[in-house]
C-alpha positions as CSV (number, residue, x, y, z in Angstrom):
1,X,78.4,85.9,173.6
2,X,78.1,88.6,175.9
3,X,73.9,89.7,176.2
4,X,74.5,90.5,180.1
5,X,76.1,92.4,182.8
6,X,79.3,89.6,183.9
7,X,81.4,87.2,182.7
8,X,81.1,86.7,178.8
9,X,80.2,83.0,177.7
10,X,82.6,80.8,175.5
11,X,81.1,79.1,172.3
12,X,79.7,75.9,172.7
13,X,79.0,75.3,168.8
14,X,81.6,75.3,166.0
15,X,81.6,76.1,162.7
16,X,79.5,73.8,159.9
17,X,77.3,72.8,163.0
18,X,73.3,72.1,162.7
19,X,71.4,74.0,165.8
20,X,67.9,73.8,166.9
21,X,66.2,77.2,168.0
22,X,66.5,77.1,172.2
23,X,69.7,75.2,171.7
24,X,72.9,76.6,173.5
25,X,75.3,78.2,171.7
26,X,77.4,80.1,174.8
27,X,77.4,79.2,178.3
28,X,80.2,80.4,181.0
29,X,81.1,78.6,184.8
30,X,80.9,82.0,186.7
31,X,77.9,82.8,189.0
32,X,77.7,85.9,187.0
33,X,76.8,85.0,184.1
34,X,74.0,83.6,181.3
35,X,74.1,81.0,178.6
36,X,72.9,82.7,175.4
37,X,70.6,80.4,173.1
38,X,70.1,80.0,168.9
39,X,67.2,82.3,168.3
40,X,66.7,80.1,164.9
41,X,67.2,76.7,163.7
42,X,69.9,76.6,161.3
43,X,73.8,76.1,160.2
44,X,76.4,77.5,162.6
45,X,78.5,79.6,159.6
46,X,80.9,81.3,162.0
47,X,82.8,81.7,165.5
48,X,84.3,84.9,165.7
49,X,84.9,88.9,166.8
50,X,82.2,90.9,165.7
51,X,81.0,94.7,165.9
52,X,78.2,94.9,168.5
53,X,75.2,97.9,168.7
54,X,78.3,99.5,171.2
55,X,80.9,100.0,168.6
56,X,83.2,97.2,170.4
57,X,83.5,94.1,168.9
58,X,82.7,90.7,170.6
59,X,82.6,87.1,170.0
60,X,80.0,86.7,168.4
61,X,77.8,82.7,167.0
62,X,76.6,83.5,163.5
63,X,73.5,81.1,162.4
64,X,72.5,80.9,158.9
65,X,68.6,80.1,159.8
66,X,67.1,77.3,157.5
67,X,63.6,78.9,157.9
68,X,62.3,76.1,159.8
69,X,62.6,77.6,163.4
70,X,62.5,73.4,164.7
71,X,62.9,73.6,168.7
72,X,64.8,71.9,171.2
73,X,63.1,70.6,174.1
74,X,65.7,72.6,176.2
75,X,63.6,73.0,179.6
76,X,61.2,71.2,181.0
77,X,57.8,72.5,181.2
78,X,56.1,72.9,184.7
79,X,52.3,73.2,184.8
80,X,52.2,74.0,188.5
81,X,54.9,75.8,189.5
82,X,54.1,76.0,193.1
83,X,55.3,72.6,192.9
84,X,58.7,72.9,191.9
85,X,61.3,74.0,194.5
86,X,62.8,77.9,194.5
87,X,66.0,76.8,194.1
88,X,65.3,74.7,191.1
89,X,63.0,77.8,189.6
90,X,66.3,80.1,190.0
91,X,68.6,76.7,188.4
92,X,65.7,77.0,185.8
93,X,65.9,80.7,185.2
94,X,69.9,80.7,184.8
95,X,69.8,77.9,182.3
96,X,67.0,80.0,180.2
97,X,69.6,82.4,179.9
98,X,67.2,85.1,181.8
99,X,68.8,88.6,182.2
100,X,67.2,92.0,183.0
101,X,65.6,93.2,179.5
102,X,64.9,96.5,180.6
103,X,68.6,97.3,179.4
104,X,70.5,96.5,182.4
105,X,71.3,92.6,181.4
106,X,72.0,91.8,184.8
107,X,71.7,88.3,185.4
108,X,68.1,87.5,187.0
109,X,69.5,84.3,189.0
110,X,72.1,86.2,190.9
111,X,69.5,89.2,191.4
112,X,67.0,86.3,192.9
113,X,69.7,85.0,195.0
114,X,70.7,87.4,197.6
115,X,72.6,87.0,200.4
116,X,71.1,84.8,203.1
117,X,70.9,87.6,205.6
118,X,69.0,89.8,203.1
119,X,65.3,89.7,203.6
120,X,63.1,90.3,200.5
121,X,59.9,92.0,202.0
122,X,58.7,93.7,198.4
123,X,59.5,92.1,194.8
124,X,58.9,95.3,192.7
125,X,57.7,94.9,188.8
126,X,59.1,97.3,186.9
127,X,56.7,98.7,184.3
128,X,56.8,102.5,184.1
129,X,58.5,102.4,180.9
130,X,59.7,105.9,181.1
131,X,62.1,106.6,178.2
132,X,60.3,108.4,175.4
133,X,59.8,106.6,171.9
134,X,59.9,103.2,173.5
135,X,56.6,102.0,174.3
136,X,57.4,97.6,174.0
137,X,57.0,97.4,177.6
138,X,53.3,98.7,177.2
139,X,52.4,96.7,174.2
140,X,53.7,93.8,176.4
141,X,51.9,94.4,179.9
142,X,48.9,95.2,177.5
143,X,49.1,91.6,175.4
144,X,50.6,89.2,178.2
145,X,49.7,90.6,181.1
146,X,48.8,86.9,182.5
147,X,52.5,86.0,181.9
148,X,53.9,88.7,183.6
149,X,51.6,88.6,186.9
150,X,52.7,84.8,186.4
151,X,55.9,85.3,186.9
152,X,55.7,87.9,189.6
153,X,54.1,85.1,191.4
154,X,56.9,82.6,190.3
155,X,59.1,85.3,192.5
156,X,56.9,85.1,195.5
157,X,57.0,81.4,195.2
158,X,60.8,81.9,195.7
159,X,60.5,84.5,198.6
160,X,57.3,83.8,199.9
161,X,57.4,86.5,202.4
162,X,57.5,89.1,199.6
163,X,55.0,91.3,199.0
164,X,54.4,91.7,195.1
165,X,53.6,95.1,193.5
166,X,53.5,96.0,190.1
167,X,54.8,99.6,189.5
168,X,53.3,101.4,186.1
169,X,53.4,105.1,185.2
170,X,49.5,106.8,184.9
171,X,50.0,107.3,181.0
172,X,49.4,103.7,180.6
173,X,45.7,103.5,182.0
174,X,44.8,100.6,179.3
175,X,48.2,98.7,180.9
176,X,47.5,99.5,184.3
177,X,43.3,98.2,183.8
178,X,44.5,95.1,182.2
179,X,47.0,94.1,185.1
180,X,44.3,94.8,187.8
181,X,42.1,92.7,185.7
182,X,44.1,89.8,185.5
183,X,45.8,90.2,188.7
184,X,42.2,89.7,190.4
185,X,41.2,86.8,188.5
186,X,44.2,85.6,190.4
187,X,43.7,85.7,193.7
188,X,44.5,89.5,194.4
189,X,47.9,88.8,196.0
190,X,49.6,91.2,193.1
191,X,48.9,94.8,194.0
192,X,49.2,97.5,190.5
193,X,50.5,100.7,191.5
194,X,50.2,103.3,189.2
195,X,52.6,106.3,189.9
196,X,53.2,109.8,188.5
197,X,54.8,110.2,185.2
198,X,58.4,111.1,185.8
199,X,61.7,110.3,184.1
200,X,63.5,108.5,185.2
201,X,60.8,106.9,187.0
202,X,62.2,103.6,185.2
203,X,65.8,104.0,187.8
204,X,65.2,101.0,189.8
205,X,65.9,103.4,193.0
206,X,63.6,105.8,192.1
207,X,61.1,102.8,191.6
208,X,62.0,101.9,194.9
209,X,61.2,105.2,196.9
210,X,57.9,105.8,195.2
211,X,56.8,102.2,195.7
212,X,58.2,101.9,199.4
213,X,59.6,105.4,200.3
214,X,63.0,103.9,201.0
215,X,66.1,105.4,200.0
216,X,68.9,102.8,198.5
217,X,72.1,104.4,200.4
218,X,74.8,105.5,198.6
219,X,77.0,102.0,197.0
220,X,74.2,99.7,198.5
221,X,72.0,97.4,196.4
222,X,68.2,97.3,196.2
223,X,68.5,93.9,198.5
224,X,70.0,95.8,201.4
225,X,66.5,97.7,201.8
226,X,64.8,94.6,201.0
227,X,63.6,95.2,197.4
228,X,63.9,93.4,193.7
229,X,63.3,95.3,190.9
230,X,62.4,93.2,187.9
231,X,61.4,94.1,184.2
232,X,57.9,93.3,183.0
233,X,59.5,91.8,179.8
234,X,61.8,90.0,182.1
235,X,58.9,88.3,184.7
236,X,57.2,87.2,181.0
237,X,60.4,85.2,180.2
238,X,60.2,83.8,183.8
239,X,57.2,82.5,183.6
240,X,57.8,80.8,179.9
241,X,60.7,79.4,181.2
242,X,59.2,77.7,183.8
243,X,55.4,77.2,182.7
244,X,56.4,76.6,179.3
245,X,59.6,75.3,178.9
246,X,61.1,78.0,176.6
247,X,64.4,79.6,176.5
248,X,64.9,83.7,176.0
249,X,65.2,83.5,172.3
250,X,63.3,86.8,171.4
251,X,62.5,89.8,172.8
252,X,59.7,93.0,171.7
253,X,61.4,96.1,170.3
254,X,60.3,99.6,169.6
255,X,61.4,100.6,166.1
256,X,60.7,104.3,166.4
257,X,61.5,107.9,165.0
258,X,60.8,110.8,163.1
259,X,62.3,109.2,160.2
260,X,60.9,105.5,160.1
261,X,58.3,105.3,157.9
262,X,56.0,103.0,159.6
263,X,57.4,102.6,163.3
264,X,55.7,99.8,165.3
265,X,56.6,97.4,168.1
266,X,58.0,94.3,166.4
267,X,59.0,91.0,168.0
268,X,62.0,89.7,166.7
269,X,64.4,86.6,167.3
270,X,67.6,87.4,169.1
271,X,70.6,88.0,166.9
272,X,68.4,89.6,163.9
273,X,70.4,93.1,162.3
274,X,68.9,96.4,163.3
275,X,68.7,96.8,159.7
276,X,66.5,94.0,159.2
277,X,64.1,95.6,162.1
278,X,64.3,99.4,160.3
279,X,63.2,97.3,156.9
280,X,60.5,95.7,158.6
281,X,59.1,99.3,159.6
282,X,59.6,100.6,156.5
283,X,62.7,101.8,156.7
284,X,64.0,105.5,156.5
285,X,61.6,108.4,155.2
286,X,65.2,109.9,155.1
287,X,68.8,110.2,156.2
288,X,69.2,109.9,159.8
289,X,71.1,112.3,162.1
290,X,71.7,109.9,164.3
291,X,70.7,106.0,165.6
292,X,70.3,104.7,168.6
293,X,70.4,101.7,170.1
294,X,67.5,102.5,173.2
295,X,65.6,105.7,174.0
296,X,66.9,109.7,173.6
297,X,67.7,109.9,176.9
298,X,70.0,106.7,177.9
299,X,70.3,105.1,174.6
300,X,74.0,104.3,172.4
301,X,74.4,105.7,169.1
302,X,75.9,102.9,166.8
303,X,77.9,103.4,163.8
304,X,76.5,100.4,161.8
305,X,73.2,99.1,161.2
306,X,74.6,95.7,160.5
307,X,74.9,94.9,164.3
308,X,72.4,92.4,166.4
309,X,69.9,93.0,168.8
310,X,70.3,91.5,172.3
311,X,68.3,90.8,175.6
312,X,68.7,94.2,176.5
313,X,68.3,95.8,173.2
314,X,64.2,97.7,173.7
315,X,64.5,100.3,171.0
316,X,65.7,101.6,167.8
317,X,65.3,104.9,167.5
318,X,66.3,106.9,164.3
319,X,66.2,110.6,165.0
320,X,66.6,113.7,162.0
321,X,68.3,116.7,162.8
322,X,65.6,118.1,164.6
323,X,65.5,116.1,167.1
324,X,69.4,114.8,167.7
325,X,71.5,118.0,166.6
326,X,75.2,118.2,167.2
327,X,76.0,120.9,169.8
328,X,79.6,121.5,169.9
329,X,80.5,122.1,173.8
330,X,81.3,125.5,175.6
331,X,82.9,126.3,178.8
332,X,80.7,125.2,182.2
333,X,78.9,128.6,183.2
334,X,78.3,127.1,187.1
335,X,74.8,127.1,186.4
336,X,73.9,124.2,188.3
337,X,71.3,123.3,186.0
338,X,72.8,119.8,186.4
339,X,72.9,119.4,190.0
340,X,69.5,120.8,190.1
341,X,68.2,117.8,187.4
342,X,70.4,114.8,189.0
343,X,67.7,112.6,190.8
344,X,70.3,110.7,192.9
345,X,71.7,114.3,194.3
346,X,75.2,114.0,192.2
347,X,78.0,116.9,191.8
348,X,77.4,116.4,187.6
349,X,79.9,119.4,187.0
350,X,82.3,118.4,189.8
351,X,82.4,114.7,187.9
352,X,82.8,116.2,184.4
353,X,86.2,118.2,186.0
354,X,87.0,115.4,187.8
355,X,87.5,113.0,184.7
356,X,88.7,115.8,182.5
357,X,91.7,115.7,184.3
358,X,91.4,112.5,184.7
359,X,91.4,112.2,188.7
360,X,89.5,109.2,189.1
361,X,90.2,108.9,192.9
362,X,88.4,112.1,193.0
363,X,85.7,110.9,190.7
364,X,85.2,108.0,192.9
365,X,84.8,110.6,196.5
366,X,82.3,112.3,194.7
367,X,79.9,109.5,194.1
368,X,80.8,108.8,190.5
369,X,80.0,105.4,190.6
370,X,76.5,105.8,191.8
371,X,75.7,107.3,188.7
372,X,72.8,105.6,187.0
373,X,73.6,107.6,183.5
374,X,69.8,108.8,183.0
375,X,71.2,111.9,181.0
376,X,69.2,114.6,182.8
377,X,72.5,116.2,183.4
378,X,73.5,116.4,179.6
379,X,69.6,117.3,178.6
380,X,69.3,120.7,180.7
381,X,72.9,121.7,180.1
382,X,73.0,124.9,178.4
383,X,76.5,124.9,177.9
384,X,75.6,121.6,175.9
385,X,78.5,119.8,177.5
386,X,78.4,115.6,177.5
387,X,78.4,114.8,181.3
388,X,76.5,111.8,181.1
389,X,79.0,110.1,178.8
390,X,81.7,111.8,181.1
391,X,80.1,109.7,184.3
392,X,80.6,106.8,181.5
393,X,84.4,107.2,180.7
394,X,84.8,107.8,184.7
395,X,83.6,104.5,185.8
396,X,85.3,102.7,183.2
397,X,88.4,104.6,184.6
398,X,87.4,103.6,187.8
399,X,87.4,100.4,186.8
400,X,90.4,99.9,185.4
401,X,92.4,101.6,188.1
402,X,90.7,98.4,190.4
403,X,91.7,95.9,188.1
404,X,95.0,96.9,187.4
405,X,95.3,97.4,191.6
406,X,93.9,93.8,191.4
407,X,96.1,92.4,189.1
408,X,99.7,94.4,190.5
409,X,98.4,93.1,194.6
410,X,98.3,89.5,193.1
411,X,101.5,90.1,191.2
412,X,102.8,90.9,194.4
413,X,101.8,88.0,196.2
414,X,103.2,85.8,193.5
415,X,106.6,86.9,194.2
């Protein structure tokens, strides 16, 4: 019940309950926020607290599927979208539960609803796909590139005065011919930038600067300089929604590694186990080191394969020894190997002490929470110390401190 960056959604089903694929199972009143939706038709056989790909568990709506996959005519179906409204487009995209599938899971109605004093000048498609292993977002731009320049100009319907570019790193050349291709056939208003291959290119502000040259300041959002950054996967489920009537029910995934037998891009329906997607390639040549849920670089390493994948899951990546060894840590050597490697200018080091000692004020001066946890600090480390994950535990500290100071001010104001 939680696929997205916000407010978690409450069950709408119950237990013994028939559901159509596309039908609602979760749905929240905050702004921030998606309904999630039955991948599969079939018999709701539980309500409860599950473990997740994170380790954490979460409520979690567990369909038995009847093999049937029967639909329900959730959303309308618009053959001419220029004819709907931009407001109803966004209603439309928030009720297809629509999030950001490049792994963020931010809600894509609140991203497409800014501010009224924010001007959009540049709606930026996000398809350099820059993680290594994952390569869904490539298959996708290469297979449905008319959907995806579709819904790029489904958001330039909604802020006309956009200009729409799609952004794609120069490995991709097949990608990157296909998109000119079909953007041309269609008018030419998309432009395709292609763009030098560098991680994290994918970091929607460095996307930002090499498409426009603008800097996003320091605790500002890509609106404030005018931009959106959205997922290729996500501007295909934008235009299904809204040309097609269909819900975000699936999503492409990269089941890769040295150790899966046959790895491949599969698309699979929302909710299926990892280890139903690692049997489908396969499965394991042998052991695994390590799992992850994403690339090498940003990705989780779960503890079970009996988890589902979400909107924002894009890869499964099993990795031997070779590749994912255990370092055990040693003492900073003030290198500044990290500093060096952070593309948003960050203290790494300073950050890792900071949270050590558990100083989160301190944390927070530094520019903690800017942190965009690309793990080019923790990759050039020679002193193989875990500073991405130490940027993680220090913005959930942050965190916390601001709800607790949240929740002791309103206390206060009780009284």
């Amino acid at each position: 019940m939680s696929q997205h960056i916000g407010a978690p959604c409450s069950p709408v089903v119950k237990k013994g309950d028939r559901v159509l694929a596309g039908q609602k199972l979760g749905d929240a009143e905050a702004f921030v926020s998606a309904p999630v939706r039955s991948s599969v038709s079939g018999t709701v056989k539980d309500v409860g607290m599950k473990m997740t790909a994170s380790g954490a568990l979460e409520e979690c709506v567990t369909v038995e599927s009847d093999g049937k996959f029967e639909y329900e005519a959730a959303l309308l179906p618009h053959s001419d979208f220029m004819l709907v409204e931009p407001k109803e487009c966004v209603r439309i995209i928030r009720e297809a539960g629509i999030v950001g599938m490049g792994g963020a899971a931010f809600p894509t109605h609140v991203k497409l609803s800014p501010p009224p004093d924010k001007k959009i000048q540049w709606i930026i498609a996000n398809g350099a796909e820059c993680e290594p292993f994952l390569n869904c977002d490539n298959r996708l731009m290469l297979e449905h590139a008319e959907e995806i320049v579709g819904g790029l100009e489904i958001c330039k319907h909604i802020f006309p005065a956009a200009k729409g570019v799609i952004g794609v790193e120069d490995n991709k050349p097949e990608a990157i011919a296909r998109l000119k291709e079909v953007a041309a056939e269609r008018g030419g208003t998309i432009e395709i930038l292609p763009h030098k291959v560098k991680y994290p290119q994918g970091a929607e502000k460095m996307l930002i600067y090499t498409v426009t040259e603008q800097e996003v300041p320091s605790g500002a959002l890509p609106a404030d300089v005018g931009c959106l950054v959205i997922n290729v996967r996500t501007l295909y489920q934008i235009w299904t929604a809204i040309a097609e009537g269909i819900p975000v029910v699936d999503r492409v995934v990269s089941v890769v590694g040295d150790v899966i037998a046959d790895p491949k891009n599969i698309l699979a329906p929302l909710g299926a186990s990892v280890r139903s997607l690692v049997e489908a390639a396969g499965g394991f040549t042998r052991e695994p080191a390590r799992v992850l849920s994403g690339g090498p670089m940003m990705g989780i390493s779960m503890r079970s394969l009996d988890v589902p994948i979400v909107k924002g899951t894009s890869g499964i990546l099993a990795l031997s020894e070779r590749f994912a060894p255990y370092w055990e840590e040693s003492n900073c050597i003030r290198c500044a190997k990290c500093v060096s490697a952070c593309p948003i200018g960050l203290l790494p080091t300073s950050l890792d002490r900071a949270v050590r000692f558990r100083e989160y004020a301190e944390f927070e001066s530094l520019g903690g929470m800017n942190c965009i946890e690309c793990g080019c600090c923790t990759y050039v480390c020679p002193a193989r110390r875990y500073l991405t994950q130490s940027c993680r535990d220090g913005k959930a500290g942050v965190m916390a401190a601001r709800k607790k100071a949240q929740a002791s001010k309103m206390e206060s104001g009780k009284k």
